[in-house]
Backbone as a ProteinNet text record, in pm:
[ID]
protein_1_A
[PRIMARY]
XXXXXXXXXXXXXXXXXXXXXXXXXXXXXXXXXXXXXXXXXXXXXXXXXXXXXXXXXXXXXXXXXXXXXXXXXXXXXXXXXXXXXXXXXXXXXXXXXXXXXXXXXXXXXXXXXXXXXXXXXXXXXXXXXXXXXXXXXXXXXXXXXXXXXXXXXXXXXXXXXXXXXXXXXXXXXXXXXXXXXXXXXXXXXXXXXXXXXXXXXXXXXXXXXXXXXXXXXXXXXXXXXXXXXXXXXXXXXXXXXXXX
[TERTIARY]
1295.1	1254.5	1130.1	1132.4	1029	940.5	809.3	702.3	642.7	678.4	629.7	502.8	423.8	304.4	329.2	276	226.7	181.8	234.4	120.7	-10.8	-104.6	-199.7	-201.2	-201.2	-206.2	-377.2	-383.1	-485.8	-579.3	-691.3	-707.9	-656.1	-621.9	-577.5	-426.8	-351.8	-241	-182.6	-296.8	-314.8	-273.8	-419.5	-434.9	-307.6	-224.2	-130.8	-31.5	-27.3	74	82.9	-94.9	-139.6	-94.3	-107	-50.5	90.6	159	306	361.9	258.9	350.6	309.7	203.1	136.2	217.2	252.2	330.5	445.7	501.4	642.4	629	513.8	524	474.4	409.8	385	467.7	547.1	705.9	785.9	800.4	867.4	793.6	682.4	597.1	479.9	427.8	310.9	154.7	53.1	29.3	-114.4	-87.4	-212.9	-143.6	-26.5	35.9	45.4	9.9	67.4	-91.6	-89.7	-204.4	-235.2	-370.9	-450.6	-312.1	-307.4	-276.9	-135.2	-35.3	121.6	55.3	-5.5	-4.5	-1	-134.6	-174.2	-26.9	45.9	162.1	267.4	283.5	383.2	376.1	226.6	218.2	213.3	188	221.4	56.6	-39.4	-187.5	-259.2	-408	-442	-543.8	-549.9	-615.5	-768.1	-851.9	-975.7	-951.5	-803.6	-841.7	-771.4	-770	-712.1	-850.8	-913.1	-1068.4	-1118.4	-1089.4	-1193.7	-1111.8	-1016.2	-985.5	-963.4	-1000.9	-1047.5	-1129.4	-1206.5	-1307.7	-1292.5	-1164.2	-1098.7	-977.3	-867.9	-761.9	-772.9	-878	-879	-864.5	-947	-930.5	-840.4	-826.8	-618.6	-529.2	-531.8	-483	-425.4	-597.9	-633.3	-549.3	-560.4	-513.2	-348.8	-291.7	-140.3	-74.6	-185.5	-148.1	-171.9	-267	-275.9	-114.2	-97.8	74.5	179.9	146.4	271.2	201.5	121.3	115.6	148.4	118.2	129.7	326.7	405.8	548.9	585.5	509.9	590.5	540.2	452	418.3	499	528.4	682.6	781	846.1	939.1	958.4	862.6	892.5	899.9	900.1	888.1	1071.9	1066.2	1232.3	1268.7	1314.2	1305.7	1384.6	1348.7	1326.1	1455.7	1545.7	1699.4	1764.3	1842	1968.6	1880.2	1980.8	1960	1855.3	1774.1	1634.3	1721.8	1833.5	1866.1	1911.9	1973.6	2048.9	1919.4	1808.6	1687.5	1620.9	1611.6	1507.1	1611.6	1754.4	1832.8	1804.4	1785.1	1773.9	1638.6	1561.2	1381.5	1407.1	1463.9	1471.9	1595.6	1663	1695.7	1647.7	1563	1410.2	1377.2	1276.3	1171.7	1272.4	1381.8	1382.5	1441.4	1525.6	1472.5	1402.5	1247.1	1080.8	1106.2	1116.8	1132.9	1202.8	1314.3	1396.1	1337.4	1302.3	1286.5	1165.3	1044	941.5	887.8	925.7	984	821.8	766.1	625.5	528.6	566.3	406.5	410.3	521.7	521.9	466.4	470.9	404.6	282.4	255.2	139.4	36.8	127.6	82.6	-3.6	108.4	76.5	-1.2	-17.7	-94.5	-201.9	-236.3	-364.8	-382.5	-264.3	-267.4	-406.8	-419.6	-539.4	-690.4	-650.2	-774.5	-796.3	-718.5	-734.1	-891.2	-909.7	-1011.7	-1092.6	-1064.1	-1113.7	-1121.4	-1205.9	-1208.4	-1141.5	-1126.6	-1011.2	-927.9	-798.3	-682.6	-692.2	-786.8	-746	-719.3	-824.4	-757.9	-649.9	-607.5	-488.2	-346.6	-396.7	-235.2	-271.9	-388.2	-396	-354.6	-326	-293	-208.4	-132.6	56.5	54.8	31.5	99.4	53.3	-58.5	-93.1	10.8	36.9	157.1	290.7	312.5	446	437.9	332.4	303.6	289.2	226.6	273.7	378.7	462	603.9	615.1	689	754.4	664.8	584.3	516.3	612.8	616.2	634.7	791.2	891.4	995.3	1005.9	931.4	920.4	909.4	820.9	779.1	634.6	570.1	455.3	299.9	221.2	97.6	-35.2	4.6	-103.7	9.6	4.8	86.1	18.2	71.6	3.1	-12.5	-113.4	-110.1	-1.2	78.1	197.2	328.3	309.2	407.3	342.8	194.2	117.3	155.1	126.2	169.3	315	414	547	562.9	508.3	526.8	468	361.1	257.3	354.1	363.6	442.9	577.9	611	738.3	702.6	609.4	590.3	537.4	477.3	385.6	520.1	662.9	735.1	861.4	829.3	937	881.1	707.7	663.9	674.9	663.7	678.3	821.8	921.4	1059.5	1076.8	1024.1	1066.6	1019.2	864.9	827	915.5	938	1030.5	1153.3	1252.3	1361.2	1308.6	1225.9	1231.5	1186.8	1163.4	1173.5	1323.7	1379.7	1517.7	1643.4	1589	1722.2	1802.2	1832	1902.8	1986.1	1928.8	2016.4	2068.1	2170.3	2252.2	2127.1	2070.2	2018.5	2009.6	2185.8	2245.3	2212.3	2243.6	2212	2072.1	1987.7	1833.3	1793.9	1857.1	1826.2	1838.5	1948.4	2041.4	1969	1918.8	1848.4	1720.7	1651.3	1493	1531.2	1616	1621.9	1675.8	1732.3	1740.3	1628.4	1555.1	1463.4	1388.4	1393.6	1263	1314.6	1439	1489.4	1465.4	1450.9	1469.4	1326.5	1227.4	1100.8	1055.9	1116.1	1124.3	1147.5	1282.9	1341.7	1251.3	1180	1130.4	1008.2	929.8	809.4	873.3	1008.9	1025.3	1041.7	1060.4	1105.6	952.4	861.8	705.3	642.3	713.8	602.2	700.7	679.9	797.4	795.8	638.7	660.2	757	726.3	771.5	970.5	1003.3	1094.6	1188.8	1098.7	1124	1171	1091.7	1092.5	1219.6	1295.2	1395.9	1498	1503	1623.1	1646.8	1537.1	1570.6	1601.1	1562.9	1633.8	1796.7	1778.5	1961.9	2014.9	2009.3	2096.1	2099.5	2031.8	2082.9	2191.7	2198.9	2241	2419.5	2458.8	2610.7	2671.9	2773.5	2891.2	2876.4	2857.4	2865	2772.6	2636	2501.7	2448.4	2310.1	2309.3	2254.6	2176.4	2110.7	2215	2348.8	2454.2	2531.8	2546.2	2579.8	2515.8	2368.2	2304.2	2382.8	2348.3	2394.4	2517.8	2652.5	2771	2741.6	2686.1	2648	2597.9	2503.8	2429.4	2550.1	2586.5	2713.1	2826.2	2867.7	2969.1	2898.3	2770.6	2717.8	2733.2	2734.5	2732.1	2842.8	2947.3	3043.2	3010.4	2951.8	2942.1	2839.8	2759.9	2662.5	2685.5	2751.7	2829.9	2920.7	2957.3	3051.6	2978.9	2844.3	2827.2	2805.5	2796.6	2863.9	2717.4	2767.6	2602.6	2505.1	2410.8	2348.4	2310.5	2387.1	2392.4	2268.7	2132.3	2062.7	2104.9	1999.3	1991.4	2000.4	2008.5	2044.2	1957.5	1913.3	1828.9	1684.8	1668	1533.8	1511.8	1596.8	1580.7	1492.8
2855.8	2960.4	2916.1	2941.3	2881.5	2986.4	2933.5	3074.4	3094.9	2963	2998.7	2960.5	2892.3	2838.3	2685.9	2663.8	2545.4	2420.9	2351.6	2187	2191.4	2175.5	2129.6	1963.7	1864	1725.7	1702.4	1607.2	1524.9	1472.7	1430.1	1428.6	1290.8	1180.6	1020.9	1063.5	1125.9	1189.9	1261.2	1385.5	1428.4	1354.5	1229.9	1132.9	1100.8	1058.1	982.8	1059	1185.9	1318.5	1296.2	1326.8	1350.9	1198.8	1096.9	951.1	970.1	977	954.1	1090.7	1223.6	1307.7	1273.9	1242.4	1214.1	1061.1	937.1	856.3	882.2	945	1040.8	1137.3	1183.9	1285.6	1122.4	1021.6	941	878.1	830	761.6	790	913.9	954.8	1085.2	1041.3	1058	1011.8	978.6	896.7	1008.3	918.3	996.8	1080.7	1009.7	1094	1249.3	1261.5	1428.5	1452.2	1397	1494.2	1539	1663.6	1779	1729.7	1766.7	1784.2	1915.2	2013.1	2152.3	2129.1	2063.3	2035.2	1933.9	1831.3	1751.6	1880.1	1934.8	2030.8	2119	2157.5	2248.1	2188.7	2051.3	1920.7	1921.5	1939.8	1913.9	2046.8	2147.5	2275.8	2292.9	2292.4	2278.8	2358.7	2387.8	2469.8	2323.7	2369.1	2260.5	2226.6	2348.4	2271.9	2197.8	2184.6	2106.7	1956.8	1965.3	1782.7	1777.7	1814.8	1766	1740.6	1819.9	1785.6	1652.4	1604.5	1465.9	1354.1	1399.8	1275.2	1371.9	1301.7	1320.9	1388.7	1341.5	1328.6	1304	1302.4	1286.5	1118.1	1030.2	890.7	820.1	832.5	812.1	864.5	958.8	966.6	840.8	870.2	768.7	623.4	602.2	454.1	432	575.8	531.5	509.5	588.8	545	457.3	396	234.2	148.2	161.3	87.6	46.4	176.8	178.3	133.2	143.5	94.9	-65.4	-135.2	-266.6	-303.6	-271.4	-330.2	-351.6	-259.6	-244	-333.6	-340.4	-433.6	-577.1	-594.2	-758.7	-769.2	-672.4	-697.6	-719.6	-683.2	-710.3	-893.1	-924.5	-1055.8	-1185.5	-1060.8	-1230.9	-1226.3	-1294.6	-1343.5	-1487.8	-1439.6	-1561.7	-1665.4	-1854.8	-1944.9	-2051.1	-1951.5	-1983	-1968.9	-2112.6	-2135.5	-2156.9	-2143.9	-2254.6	-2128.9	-2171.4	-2095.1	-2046.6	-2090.7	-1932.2	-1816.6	-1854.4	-1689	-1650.9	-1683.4	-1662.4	-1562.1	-1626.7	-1567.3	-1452.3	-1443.8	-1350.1	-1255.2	-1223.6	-1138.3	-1045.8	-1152.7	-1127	-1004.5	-1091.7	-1014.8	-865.9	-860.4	-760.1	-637.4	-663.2	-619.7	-570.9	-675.3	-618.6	-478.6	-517.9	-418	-307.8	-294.3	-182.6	-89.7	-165.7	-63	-25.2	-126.1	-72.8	64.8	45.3	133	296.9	272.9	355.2	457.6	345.6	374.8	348.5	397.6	358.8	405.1	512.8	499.8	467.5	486.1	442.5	311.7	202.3	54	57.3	90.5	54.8	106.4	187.7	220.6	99.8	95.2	3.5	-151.3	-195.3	-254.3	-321.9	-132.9	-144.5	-65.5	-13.3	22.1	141	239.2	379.8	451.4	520	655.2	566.2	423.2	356.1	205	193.5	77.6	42.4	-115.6	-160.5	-167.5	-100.5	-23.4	-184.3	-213.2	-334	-288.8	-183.5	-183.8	-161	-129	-174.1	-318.9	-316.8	-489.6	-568.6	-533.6	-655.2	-632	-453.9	-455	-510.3	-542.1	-606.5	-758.2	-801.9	-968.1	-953.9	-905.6	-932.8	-924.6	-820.4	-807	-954.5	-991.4	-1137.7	-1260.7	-1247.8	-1389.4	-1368.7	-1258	-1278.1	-1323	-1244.1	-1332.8	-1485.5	-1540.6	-1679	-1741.6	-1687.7	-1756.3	-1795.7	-1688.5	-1667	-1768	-1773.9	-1855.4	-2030.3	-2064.6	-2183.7	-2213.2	-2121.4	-2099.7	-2151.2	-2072.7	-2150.4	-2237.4	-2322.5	-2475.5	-2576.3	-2502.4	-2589.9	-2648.6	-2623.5	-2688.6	-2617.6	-2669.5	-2586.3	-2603.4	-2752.4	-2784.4	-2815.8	-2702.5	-2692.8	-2788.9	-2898	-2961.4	-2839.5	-2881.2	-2842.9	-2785.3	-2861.1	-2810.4	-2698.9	-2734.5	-2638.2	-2452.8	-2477.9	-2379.4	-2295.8	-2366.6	-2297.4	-2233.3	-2322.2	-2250.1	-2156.7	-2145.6	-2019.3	-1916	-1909.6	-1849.7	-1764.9	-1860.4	-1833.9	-1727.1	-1795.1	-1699.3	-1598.5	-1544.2	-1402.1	-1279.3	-1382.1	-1287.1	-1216.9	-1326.2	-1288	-1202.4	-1218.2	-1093	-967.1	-941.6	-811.6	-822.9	-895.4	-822.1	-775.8	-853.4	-807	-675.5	-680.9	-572.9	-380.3	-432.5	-344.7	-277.7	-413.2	-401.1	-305.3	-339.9	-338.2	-168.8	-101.7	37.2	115.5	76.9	138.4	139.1	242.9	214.1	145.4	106.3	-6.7	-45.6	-103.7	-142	-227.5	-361.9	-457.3	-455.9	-454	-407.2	-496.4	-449.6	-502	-605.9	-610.9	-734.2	-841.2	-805	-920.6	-991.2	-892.1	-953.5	-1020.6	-974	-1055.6	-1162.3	-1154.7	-1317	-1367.1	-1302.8	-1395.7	-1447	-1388.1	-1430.8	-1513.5	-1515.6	-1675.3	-1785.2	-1802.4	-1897.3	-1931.4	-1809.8	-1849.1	-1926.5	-1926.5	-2000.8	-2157.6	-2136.8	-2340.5	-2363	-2278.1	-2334.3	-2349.6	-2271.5	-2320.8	-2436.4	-2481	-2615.6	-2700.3	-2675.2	-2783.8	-2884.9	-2753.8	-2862.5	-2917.1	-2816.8	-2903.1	-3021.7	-3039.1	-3185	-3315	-3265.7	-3328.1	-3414	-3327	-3384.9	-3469.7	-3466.2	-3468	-3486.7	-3655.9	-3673	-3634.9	-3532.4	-3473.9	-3347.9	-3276	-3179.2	-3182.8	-3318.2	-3388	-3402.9	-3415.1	-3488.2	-3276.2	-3223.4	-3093.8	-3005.9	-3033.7	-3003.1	-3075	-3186.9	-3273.3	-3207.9	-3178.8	-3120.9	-3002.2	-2875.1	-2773.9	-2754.6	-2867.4	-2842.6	-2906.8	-3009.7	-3045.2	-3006.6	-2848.6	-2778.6	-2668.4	-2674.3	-2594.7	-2571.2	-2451.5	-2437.1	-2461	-2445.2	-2502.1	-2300.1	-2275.8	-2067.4	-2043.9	-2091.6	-2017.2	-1971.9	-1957	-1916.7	-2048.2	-2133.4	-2246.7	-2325.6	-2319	-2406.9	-2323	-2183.7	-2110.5	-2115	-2137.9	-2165.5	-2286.9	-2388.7	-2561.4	-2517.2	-2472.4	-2414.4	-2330.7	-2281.3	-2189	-2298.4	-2361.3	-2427.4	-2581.8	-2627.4	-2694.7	-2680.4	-2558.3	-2477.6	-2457.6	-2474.2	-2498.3	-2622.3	-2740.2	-2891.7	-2907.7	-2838.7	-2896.8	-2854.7	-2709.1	-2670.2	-2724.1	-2765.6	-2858.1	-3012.6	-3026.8	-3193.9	-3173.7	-3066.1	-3032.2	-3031.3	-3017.3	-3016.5	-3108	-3079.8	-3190.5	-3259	-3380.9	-3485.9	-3433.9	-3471	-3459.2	-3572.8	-3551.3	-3659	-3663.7	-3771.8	-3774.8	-3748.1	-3683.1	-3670.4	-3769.1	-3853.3	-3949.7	-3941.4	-3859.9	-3836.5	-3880.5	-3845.8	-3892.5	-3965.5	-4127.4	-4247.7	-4304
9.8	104.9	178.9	308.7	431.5	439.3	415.2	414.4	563.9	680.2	814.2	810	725.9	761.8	779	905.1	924.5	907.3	867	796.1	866.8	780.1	881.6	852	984.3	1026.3	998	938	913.8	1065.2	1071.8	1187.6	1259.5	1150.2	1256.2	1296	1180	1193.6	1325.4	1362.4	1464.4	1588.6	1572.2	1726.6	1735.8	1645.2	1622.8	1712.4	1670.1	1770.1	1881.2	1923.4	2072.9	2158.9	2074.9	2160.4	2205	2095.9	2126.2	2207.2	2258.6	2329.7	2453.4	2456.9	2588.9	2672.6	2571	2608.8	2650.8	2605.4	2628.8	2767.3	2822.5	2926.3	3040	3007.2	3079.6	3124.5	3018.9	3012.2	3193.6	3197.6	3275.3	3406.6	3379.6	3544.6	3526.1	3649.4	3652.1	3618.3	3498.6	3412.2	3482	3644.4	3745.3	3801.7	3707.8	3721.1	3616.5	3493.8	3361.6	3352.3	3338.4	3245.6	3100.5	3092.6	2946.1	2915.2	3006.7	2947.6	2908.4	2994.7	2991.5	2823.7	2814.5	2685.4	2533.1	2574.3	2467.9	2447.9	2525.9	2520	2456.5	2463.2	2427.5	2290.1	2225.2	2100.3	2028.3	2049.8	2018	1946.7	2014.4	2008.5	2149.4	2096.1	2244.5	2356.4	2442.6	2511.8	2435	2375.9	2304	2201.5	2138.9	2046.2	2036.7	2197.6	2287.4	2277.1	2321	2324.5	2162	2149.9	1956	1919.6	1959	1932.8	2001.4	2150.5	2301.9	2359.8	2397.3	2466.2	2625.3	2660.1	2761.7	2804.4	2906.9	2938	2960.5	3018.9	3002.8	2912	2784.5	2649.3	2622.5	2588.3	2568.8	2655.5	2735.5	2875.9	2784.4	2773.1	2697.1	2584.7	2525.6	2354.7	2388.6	2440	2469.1	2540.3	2633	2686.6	2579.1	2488.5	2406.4	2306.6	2306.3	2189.6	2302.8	2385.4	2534.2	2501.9	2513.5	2539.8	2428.8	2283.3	2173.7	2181.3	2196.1	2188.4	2307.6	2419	2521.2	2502.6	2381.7	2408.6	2273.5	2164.3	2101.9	2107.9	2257.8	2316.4	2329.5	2328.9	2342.3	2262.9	2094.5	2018.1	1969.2	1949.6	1901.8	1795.6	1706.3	1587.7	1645.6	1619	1724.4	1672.7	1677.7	1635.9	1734.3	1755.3	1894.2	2018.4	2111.5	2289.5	2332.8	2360.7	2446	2554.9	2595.8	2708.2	2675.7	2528.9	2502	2428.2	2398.4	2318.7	2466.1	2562.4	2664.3	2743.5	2701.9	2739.1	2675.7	2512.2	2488.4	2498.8	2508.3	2544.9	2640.4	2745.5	2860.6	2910.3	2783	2775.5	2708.4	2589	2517.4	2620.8	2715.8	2829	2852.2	2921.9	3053.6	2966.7	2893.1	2756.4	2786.5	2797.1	2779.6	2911.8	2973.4	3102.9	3191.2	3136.1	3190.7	3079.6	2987.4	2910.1	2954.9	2997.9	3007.9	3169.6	3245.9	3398.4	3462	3439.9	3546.5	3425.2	3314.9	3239.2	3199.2	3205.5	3262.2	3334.8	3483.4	3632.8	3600.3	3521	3507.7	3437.3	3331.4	3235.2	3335.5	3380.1	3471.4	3568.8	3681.1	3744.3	3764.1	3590.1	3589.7	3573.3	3601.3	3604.1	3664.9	3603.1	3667.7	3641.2	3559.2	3511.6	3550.4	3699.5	3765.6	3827.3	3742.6	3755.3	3623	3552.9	3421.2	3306.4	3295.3	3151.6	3062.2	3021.2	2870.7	2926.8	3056.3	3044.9	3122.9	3238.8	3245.4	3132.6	3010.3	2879.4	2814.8	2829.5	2774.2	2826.8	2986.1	3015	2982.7	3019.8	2978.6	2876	2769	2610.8	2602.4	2680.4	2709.2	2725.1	2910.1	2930.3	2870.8	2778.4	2674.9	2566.3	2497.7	2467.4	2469.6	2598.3	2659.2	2674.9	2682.4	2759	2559.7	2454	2346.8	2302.4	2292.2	2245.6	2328.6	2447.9	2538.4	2512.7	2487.9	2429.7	2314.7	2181.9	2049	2072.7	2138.2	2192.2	2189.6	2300.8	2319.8	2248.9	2163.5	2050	2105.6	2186.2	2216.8	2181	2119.4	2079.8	2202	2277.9	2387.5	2479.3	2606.1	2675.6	2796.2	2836.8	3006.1	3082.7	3219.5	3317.4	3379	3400.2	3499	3425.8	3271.4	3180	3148	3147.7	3165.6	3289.9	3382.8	3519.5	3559.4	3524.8	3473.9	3377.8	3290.2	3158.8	3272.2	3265.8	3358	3471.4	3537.2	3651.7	3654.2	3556.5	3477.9	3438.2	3356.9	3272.2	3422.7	3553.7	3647.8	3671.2	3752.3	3810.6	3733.4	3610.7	3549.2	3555.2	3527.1	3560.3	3698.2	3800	3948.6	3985.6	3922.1	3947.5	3863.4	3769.3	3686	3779.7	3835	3946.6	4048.1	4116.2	4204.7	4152.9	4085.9	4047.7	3990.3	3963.9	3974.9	4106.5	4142.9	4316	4369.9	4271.1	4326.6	4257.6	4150.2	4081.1	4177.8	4262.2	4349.7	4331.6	4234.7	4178.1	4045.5	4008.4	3875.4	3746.1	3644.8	3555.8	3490.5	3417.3	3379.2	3463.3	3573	3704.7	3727.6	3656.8	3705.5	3560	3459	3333.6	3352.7	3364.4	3358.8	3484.2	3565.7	3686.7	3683	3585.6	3523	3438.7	3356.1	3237.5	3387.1	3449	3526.4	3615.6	3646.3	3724.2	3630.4	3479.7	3406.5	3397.7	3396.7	3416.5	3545	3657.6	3777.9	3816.9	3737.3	3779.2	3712.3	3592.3	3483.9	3569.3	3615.9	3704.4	3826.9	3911.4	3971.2	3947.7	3847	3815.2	3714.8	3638.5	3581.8	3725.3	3846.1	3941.9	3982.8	3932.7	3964.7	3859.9	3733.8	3580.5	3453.6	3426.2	3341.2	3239.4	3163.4	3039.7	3074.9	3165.3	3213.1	3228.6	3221.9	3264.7	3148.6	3049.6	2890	2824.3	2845.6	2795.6	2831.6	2973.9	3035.6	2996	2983.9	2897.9	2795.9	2714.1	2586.2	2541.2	2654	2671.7	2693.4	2737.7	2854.1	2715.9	2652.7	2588.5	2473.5	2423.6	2318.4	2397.6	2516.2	2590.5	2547.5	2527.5	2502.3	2643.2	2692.3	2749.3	2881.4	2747.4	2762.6	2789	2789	2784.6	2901.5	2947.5	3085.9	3160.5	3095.2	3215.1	3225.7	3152	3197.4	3315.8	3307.9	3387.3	3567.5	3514	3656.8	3699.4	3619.2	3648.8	3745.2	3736.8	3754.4	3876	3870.5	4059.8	4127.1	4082.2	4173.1	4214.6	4141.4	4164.5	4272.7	4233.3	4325.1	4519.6	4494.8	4618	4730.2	4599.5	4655.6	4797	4708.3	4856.9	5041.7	5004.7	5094.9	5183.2	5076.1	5144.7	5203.7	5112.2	5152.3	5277.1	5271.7	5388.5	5560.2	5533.8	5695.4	5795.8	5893.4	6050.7	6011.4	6043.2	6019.6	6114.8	6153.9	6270.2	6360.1	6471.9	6576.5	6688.8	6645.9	6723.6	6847.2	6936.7	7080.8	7196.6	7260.2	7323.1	7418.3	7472.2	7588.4	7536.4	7388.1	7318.6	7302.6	7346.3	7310	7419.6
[MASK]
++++++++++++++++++++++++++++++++++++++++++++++++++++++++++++++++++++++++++++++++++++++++++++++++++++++++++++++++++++++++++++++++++++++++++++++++++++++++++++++++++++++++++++++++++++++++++++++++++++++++++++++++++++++++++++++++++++++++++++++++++++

């Protein structure tokens, strides 16, 4: 028999509440429209006593980007078994996961929300993408990454959060499609820095040739192939005669 009284929550217990409802109202609008008062109502609490445990709606803010970055730089580890494309396939089906899940308090996450400029989320997204940029090392197998492999990881983690941006303004391009289009973009940015840098060169050999027959950087290989003829196919170009 239910006597109708209440638990009372401990106070980390509490914070713990106030994070995950407030992430949840963030989740799904941007968190420069969600209320102290709509939060306090979420958790079934009065608005003074959001305050007796933040100071503020920023610090709140803070504390639930904090649990948003910790889960999205999770997204990216993956145990370092089989061909690094179906490895960075599933990464990247992880990401967009949070993504889709967590559609303005990502962009928020991001780009700073109500606390752009702010030193504690600037470090909280650097820690997102030093993450991403380990893992993707850890992959490789490399602990001292060169110059030019740095710049490719790098390069890679900016342009999956900018696509990932993009790609909610609208979903416009089918999902599946952009997964599978970010693991290629990461051989295709391999590709041409091996074209510059024979470690870089040595590291791509050795990707491709754990590569299955099925996987996706063999899949790119196969588009990009299917191109050749068309290219082989065109009218030469017949200097000008008058220019001689």
């Amino acid at each position: 028999m239910t006597t109708g009284v209440r638990r009372r929550m401990g106070v980390e217990e509490r914070k713990q509440q106030l994070i995950g409802v407030a992430l949840e109202l963030f989740s799904h609008r941007s968190p420069d429209d969600v209320s102290i008062d709509e939060i306090a109502a979420a958790a079934g609490i009065s608005r003074p006593l959001v305050y007796h445990y933040f100071p503020g709606k920023q610090s709140l803010y803070e504390a639930a980007l904090r649990r948003a970055a910790d889960e999205l730089a999770a997204r990216f580890v993956e145990p370092p078994q089989g061909p690094l494309g179906a490895r960075l396939l599933r990464v990247m089906g992880r990401f967009f996961d949070f993504v889709d899940d967590h559609g303005p308090g990502f962009a928020a996450l991001m780009r700073g929300g109500p606390a752009v400029g702010s030193s504690t989320t600037n470090a909280m997204i650097d820690e997102v993408r030093q993450a991403a940029y380990e893992q993707i090392l850890a992959h490789l197998e490399v602990e001292k990454p060169s110059a030019r492999l740095e710049l490719v990881v790098r390069s890679w983690v900016s342009l999956a959060e900018s696509t990932a941006l993009l790609w909610l303004d609208g979903r416009r391009v089918p999902r599946a499609e952009l997964e599978l289009q970010l693991v290629h973009d990461f051989a295709a940015l391999a590709a041409v820095s091996a074209a510059y840098d024979p470690d870089m060169a040595g590291i791509l050999v050795g990707i491709l040739a754990d590569e299955p027959a099925d996987g996706p950087f063999a899949d790119l290989v196969a588009r990009l192939a299917a191109l050749v003829p068309a290219v082989g196919a065109a009218p030469p170009v017949v200097p000008d005669q008058r220019l001689r």
